[in-house]
PDB file of N, CA, C and O in Angstrom:
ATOM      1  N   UNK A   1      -4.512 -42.016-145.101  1.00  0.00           N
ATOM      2  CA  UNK A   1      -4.358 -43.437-145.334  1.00  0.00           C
ATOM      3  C   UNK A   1      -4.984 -43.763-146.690  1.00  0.00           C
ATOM      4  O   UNK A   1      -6.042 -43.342-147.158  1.00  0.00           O
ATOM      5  N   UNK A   2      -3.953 -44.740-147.297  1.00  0.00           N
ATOM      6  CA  UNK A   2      -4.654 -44.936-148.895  1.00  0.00           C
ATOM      7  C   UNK A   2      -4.815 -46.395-148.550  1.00  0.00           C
ATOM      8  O   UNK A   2      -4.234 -47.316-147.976  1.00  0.00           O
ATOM      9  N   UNK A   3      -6.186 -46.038-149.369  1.00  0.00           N
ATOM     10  CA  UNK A   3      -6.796 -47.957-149.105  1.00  0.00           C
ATOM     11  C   UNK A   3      -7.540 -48.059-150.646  1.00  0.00           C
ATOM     12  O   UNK A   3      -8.108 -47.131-151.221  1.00  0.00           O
ATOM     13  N   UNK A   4      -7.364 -49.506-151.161  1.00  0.00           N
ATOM     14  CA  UNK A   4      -8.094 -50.227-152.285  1.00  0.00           C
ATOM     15  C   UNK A   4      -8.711 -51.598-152.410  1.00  0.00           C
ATOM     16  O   UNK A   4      -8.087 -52.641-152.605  1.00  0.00           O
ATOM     17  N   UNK A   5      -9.529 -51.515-152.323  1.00  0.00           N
ATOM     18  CA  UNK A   5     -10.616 -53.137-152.357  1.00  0.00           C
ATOM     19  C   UNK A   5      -9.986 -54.207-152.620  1.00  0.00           C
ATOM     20  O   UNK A   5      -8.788 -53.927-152.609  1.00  0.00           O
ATOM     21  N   UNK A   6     -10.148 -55.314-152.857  1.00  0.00           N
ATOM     22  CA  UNK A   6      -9.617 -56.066-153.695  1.00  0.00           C
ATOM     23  C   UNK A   6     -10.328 -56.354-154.666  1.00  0.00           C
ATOM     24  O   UNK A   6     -10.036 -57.383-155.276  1.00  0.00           O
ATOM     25  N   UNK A   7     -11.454 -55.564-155.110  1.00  0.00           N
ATOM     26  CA  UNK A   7     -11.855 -55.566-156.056  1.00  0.00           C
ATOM     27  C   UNK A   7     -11.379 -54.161-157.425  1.00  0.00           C
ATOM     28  O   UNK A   7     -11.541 -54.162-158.645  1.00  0.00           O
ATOM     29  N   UNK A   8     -10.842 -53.250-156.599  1.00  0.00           N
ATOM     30  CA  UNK A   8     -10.326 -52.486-157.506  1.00  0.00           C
ATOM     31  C   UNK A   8      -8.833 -53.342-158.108  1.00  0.00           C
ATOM     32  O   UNK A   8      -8.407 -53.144-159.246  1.00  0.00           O
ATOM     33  N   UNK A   9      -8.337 -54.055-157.372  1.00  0.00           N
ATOM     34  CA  UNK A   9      -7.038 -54.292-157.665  1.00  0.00           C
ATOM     35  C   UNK A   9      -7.096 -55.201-158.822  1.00  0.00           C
ATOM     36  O   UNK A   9      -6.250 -55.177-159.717  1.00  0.00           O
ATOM     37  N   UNK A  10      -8.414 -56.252-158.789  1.00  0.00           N
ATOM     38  CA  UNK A  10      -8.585 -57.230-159.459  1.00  0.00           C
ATOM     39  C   UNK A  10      -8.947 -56.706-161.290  1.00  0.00           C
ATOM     40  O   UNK A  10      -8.605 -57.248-162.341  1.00  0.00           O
ATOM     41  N   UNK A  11      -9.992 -55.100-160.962  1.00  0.00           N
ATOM     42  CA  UNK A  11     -10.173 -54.861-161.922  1.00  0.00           C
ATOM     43  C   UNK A  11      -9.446 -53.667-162.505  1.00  0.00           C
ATOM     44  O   UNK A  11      -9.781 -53.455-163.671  1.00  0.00           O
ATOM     45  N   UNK A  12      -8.536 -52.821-162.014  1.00  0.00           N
ATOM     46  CA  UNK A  12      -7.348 -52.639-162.334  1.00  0.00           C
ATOM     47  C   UNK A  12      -5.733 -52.590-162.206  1.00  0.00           C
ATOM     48  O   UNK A  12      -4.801 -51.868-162.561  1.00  0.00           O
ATOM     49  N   UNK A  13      -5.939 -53.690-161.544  1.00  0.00           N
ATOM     50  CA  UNK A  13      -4.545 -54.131-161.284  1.00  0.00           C
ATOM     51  C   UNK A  13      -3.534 -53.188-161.150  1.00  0.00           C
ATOM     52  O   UNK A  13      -3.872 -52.013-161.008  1.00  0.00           O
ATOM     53  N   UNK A  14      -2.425 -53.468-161.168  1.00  0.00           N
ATOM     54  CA  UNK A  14      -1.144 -52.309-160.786  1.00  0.00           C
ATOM     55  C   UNK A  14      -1.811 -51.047-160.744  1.00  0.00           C
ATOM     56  O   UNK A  14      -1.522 -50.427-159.721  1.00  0.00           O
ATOM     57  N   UNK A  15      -2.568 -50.479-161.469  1.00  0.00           N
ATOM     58  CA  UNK A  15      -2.641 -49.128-161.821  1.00  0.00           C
ATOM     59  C   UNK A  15      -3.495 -48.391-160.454  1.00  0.00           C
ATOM     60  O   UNK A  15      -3.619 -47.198-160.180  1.00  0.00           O
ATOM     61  N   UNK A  16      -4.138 -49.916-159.567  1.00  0.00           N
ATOM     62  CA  UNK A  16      -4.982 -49.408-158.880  1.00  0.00           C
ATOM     63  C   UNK A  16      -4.189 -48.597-157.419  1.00  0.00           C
ATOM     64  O   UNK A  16      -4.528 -47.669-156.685  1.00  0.00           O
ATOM     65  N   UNK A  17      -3.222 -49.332-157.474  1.00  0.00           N
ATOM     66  CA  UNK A  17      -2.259 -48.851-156.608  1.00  0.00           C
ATOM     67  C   UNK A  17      -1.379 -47.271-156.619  1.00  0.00           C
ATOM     68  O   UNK A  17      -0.388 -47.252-157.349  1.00  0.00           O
ATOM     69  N   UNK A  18      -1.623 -46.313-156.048  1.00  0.00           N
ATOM     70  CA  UNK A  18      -0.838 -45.308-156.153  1.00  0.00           C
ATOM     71  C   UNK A  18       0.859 -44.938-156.112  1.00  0.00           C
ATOM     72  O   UNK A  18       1.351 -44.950-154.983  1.00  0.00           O
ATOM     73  N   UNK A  19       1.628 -44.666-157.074  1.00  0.00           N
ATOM     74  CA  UNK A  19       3.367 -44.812-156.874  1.00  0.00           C
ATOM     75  C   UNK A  19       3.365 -44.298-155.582  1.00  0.00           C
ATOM     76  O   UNK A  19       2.673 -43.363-155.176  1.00  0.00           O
ATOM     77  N   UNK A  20       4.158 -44.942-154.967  1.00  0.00           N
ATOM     78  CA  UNK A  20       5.484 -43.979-153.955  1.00  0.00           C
ATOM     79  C   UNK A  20       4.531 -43.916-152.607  1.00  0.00           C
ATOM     80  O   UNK A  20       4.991 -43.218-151.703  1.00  0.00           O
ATOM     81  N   UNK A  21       3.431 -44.472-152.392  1.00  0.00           N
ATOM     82  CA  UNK A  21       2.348 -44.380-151.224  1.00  0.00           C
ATOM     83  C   UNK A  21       1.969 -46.265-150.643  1.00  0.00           C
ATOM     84  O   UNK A  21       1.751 -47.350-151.182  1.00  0.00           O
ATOM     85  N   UNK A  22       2.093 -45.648-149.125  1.00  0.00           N
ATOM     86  CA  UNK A  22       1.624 -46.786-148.291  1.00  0.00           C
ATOM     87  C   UNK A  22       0.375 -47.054-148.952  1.00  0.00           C
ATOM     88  O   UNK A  22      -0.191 -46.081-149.450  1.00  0.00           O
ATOM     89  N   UNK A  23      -0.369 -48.610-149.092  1.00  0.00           N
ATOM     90  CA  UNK A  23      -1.969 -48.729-149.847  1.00  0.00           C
ATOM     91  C   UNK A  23      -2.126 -49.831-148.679  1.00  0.00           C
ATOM     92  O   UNK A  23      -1.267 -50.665-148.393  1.00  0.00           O
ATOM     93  N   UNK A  24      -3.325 -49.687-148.087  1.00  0.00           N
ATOM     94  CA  UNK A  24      -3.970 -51.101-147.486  1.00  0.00           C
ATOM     95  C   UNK A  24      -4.803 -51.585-148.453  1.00  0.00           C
ATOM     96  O   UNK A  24      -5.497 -50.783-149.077  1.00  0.00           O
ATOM     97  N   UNK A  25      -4.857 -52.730-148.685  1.00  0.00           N
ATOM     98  CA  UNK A  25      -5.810 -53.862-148.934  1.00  0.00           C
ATOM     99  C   UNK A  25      -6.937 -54.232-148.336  1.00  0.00           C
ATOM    100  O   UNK A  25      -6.884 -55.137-147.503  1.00  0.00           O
ATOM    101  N   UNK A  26      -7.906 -53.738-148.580  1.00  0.00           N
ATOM    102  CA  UNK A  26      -9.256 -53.704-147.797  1.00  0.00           C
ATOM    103  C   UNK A  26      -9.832 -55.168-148.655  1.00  0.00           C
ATOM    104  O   UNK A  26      -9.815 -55.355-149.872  1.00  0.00           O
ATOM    105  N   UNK A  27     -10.357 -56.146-147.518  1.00  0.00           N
ATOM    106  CA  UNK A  27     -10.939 -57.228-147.952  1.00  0.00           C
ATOM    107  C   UNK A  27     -12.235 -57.480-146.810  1.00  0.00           C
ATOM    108  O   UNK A  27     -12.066 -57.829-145.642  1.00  0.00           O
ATOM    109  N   UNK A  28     -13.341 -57.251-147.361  1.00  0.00           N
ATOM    110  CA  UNK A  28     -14.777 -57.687-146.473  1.00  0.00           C
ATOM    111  C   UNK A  28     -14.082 -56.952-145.321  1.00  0.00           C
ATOM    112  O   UNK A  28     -13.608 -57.378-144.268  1.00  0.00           O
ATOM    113  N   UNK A  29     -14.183 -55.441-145.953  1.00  0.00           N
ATOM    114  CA  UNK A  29     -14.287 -54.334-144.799  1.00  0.00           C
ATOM    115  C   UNK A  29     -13.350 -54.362-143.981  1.00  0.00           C
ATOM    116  O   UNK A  29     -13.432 -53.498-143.108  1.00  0.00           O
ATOM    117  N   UNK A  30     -11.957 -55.441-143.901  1.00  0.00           N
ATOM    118  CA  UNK A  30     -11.178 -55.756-142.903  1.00  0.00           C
ATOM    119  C   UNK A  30      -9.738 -55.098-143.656  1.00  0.00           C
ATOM    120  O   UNK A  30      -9.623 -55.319-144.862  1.00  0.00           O
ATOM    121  N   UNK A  31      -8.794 -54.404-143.053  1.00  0.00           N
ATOM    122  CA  UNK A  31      -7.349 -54.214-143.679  1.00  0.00           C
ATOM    123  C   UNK A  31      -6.575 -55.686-143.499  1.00  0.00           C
ATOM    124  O   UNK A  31      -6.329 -56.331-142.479  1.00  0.00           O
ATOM    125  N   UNK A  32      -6.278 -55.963-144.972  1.00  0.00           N
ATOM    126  CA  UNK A  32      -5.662 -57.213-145.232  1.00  0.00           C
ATOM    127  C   UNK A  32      -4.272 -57.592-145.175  1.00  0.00           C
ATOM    128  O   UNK A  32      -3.608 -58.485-144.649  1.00  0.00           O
ATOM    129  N   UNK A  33      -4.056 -56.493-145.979  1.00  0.00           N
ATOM    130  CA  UNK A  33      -2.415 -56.257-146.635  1.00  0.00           C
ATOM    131  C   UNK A  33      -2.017 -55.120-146.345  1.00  0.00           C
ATOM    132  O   UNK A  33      -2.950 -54.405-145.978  1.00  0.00           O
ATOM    133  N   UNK A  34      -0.840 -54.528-146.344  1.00  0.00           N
ATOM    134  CA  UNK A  34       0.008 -52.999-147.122  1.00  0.00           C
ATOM    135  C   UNK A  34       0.562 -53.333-148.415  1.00  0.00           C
ATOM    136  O   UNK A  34       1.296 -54.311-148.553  1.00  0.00           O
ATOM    137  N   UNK A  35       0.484 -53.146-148.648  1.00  0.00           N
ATOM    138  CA  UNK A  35       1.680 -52.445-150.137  1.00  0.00           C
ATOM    139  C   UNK A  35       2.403 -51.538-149.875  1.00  0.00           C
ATOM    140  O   UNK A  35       1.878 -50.431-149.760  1.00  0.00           O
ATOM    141  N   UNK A  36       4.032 -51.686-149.664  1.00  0.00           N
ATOM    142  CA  UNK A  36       4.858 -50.502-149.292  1.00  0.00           C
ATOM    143  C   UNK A  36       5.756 -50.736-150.819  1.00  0.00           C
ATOM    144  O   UNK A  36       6.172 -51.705-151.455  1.00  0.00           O
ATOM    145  N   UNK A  37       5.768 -49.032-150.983  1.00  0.00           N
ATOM    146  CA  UNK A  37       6.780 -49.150-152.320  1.00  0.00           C
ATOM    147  C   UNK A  37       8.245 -49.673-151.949  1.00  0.00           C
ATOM    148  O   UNK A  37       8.510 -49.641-150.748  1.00  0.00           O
ATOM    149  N   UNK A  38       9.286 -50.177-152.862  1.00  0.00           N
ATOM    150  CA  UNK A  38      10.101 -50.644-152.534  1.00  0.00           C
ATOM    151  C   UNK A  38      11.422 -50.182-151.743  1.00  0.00           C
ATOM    152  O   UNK A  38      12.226 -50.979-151.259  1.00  0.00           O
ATOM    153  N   UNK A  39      11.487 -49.373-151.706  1.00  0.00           N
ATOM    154  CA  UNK A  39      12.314 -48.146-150.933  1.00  0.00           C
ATOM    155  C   UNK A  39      12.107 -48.384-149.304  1.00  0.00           C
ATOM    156  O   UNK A  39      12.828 -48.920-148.462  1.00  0.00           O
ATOM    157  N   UNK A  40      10.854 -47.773-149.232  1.00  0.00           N
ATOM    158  CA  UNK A  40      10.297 -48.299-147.633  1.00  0.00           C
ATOM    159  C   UNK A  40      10.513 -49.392-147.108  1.00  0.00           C
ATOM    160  O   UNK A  40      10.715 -49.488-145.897  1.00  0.00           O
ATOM    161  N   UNK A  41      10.509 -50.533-148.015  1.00  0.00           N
ATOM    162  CA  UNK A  41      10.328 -51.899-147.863  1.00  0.00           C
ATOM    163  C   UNK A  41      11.818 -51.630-147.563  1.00  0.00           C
ATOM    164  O   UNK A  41      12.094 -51.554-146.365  1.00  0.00           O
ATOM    165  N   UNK A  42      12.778 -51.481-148.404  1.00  0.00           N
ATOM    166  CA  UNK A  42      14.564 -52.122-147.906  1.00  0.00           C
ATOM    167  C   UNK A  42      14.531 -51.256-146.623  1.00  0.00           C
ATOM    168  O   UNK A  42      14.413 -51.939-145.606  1.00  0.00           O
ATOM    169  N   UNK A  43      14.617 -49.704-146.387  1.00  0.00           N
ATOM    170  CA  UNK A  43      15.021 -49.146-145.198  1.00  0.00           C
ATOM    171  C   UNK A  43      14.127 -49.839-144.427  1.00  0.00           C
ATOM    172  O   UNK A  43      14.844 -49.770-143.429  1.00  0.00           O
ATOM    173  N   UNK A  44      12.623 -50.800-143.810  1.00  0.00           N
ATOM    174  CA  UNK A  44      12.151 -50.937-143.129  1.00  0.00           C
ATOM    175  C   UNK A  44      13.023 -52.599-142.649  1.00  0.00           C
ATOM    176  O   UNK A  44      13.221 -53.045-141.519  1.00  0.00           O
ATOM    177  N   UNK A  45      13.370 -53.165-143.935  1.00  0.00           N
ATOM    178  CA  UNK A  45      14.645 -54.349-143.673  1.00  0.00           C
ATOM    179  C   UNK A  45      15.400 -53.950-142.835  1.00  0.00           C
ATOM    180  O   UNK A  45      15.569 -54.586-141.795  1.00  0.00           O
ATOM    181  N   UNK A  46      16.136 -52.610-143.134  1.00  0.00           N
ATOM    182  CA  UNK A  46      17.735 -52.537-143.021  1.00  0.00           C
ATOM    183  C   UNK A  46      17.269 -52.101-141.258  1.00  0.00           C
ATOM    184  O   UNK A  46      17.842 -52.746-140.379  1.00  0.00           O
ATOM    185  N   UNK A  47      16.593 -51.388-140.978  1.00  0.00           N
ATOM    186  CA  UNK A  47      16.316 -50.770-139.573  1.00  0.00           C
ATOM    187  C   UNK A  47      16.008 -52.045-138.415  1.00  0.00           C
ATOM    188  O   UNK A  47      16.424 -52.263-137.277  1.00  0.00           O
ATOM    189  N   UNK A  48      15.108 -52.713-139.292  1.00  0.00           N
ATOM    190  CA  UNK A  48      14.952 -54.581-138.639  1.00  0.00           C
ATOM    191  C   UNK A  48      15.940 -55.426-138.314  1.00  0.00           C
ATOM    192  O   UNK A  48      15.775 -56.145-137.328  1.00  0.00           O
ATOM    193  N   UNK A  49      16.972 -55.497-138.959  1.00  0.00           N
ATOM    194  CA  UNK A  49      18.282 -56.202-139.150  1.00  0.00           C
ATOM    195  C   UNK A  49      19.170 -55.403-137.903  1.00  0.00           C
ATOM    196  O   UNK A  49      19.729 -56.033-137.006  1.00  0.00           O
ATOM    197  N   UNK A  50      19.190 -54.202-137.991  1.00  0.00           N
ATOM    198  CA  UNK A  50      19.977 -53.265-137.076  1.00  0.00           C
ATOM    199  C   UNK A  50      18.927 -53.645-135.679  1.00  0.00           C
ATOM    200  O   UNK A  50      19.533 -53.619-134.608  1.00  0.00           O
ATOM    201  N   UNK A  51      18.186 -53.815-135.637  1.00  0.00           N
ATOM    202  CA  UNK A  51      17.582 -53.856-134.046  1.00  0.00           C
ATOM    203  C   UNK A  51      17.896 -55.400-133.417  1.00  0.00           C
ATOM    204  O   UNK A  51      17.895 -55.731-132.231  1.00  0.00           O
ATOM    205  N   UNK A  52      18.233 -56.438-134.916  1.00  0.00           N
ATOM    206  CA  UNK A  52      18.076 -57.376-134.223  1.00  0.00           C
ATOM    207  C   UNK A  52      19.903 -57.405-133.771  1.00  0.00           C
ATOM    208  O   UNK A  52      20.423 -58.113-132.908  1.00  0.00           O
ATOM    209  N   UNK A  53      20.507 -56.499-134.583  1.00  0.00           N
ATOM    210  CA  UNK A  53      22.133 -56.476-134.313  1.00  0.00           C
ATOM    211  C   UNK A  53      22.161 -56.050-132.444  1.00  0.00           C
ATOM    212  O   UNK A  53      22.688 -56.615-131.486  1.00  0.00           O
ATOM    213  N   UNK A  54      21.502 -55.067-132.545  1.00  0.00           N
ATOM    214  CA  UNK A  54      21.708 -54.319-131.222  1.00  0.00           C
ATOM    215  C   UNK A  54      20.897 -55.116-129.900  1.00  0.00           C
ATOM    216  O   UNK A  54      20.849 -54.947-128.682  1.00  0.00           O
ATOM    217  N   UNK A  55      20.505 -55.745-130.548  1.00  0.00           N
ATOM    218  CA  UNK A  55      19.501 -56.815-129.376  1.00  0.00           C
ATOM    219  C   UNK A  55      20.445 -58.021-129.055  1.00  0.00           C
ATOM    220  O   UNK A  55      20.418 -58.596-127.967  1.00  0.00           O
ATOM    221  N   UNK A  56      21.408 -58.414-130.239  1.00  0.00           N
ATOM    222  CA  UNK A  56      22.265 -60.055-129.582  1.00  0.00           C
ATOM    223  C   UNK A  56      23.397 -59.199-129.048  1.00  0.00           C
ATOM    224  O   UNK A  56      24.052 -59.896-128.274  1.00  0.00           O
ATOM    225  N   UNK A  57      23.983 -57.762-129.159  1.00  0.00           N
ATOM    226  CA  UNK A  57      25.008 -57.232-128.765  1.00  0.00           C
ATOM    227  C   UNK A  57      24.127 -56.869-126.935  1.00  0.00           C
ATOM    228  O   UNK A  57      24.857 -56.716-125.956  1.00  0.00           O
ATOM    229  N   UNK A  58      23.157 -56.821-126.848  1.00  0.00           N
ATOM    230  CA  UNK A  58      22.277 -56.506-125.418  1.00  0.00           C
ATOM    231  C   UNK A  58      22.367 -57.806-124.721  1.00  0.00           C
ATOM    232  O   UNK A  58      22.783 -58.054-123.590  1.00  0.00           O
ATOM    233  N   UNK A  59      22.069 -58.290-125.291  1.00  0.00           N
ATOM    234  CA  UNK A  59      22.523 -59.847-124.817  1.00  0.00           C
ATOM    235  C   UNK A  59      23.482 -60.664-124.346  1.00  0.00           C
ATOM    236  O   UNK A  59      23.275 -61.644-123.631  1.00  0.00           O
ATOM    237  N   UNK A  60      24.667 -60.232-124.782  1.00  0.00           N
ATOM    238  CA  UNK A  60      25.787 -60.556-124.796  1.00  0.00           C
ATOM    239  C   UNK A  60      27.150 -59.978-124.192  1.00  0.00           C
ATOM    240  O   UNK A  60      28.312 -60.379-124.127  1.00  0.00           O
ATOM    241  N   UNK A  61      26.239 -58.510-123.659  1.00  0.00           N
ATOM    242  CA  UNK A  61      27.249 -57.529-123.113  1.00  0.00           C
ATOM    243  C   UNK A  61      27.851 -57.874-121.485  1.00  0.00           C
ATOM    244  O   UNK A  61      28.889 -57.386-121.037  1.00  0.00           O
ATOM    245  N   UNK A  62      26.899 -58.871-120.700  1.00  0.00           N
ATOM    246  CA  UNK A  62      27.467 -59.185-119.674  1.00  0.00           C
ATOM    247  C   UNK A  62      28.743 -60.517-119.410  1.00  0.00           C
ATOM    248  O   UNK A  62      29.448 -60.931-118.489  1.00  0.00           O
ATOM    249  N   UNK A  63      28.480 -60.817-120.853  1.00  0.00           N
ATOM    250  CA  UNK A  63      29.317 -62.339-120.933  1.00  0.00           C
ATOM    251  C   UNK A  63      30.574 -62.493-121.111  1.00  0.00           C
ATOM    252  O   UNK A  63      31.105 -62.288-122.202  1.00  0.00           O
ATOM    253  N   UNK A  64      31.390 -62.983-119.762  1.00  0.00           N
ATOM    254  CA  UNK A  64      32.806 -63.039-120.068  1.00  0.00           C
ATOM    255  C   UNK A  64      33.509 -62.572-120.640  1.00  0.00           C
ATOM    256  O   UNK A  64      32.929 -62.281-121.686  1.00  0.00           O
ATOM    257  N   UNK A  65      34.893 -62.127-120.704  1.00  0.00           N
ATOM    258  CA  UNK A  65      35.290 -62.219-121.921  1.00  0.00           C
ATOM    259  C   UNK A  65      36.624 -62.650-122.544  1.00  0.00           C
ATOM    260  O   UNK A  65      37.579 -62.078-122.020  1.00  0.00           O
ATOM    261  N   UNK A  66      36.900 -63.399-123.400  1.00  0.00           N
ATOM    262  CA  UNK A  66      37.989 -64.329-123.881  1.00  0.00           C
ATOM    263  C   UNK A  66      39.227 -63.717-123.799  1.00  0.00           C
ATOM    264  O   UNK A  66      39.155 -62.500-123.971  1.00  0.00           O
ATOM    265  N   UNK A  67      40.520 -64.216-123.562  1.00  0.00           N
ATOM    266  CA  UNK A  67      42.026 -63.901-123.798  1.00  0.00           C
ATOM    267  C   UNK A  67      42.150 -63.742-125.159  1.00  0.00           C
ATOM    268  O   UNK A  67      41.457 -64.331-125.989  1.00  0.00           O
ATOM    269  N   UNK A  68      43.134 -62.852-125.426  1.00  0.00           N
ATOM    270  CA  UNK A  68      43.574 -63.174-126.475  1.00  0.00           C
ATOM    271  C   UNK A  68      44.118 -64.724-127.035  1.00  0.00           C
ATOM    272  O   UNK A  68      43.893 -65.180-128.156  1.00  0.00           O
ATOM    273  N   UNK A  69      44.917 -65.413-125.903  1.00  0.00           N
ATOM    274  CA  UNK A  69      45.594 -66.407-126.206  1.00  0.00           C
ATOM    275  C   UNK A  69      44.356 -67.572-126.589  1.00  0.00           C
ATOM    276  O   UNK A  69      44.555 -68.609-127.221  1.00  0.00           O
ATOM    277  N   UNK A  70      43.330 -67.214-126.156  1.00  0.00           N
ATOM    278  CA  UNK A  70      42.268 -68.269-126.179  1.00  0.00           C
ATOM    279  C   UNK A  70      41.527 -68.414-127.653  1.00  0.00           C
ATOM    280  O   UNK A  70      41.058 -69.468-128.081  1.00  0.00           O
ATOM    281  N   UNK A  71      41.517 -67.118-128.356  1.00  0.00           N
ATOM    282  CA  UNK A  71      40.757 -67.017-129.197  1.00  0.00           C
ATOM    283  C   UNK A  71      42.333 -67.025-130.454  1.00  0.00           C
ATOM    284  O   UNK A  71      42.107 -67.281-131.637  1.00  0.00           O
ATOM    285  N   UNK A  72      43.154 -66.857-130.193  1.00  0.00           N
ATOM    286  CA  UNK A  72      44.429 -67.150-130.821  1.00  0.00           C
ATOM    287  C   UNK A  72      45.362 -68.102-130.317  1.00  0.00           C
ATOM    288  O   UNK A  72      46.486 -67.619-130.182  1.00  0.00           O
ATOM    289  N   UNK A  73      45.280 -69.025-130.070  1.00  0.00           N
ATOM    290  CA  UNK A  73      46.108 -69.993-129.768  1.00  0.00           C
ATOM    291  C   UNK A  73      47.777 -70.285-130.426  1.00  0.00           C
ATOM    292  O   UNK A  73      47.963 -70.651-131.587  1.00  0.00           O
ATOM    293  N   UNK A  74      48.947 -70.024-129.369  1.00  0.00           N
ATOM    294  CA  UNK A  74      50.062 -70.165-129.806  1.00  0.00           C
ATOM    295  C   UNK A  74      49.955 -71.321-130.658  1.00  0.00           C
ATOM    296  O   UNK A  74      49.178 -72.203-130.292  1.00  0.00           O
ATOM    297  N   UNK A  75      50.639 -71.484-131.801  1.00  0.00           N
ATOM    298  CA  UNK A  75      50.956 -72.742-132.912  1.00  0.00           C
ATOM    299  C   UNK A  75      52.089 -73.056-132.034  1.00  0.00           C
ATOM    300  O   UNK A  75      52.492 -72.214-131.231  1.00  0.00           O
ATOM    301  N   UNK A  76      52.722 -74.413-132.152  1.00  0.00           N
ATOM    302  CA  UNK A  76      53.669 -75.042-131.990  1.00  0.00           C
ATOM    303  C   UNK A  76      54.655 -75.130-133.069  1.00  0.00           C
ATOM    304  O   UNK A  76      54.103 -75.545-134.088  1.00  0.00           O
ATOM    305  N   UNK A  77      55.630 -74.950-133.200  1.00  0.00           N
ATOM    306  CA  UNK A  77      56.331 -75.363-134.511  1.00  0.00           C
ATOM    307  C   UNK A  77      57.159 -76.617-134.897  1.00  0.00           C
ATOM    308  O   UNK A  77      57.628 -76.724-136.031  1.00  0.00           O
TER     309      UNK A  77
END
């Protein structure tokens, strides 16, 4: 586990942070923050988004389900 004060961060900023590595934010001895590089960050989106897909499809799997004619309605001419 990589961890940096917020006093290292303050006194070297970006640099204090290591590339390509999870960093906690240690503030009065307590973990504050992460810092995830940006990579982690989208796949940890994209995996979030997919659970919440598969959770309204869990939801929804017992519910009725429509005619065609219902969800396409003959036009009149």
């Amino acid at each position: 586990m990589h961890t940096i004060t917020l006093q290292d961060l303050k006194s070297r900023g970006a640099n204090a942070i290591p590339e390509g590595k999870v960093v906690y934010l240690i503030v009065n001895s307590k973990v504050k923050a992460a810092i995830v590089p940006p990579e982690q960050m989208e796949m940890l989106i994209e995996a979030f988004e997919e659970l919440e897909d598969i959770r309204a499809i869990e939801e929804r799997k017992n519910e009725p389900l429509l005619s065609w004619d219902e969800v396409f309605p003959k036009r009149k001419k």
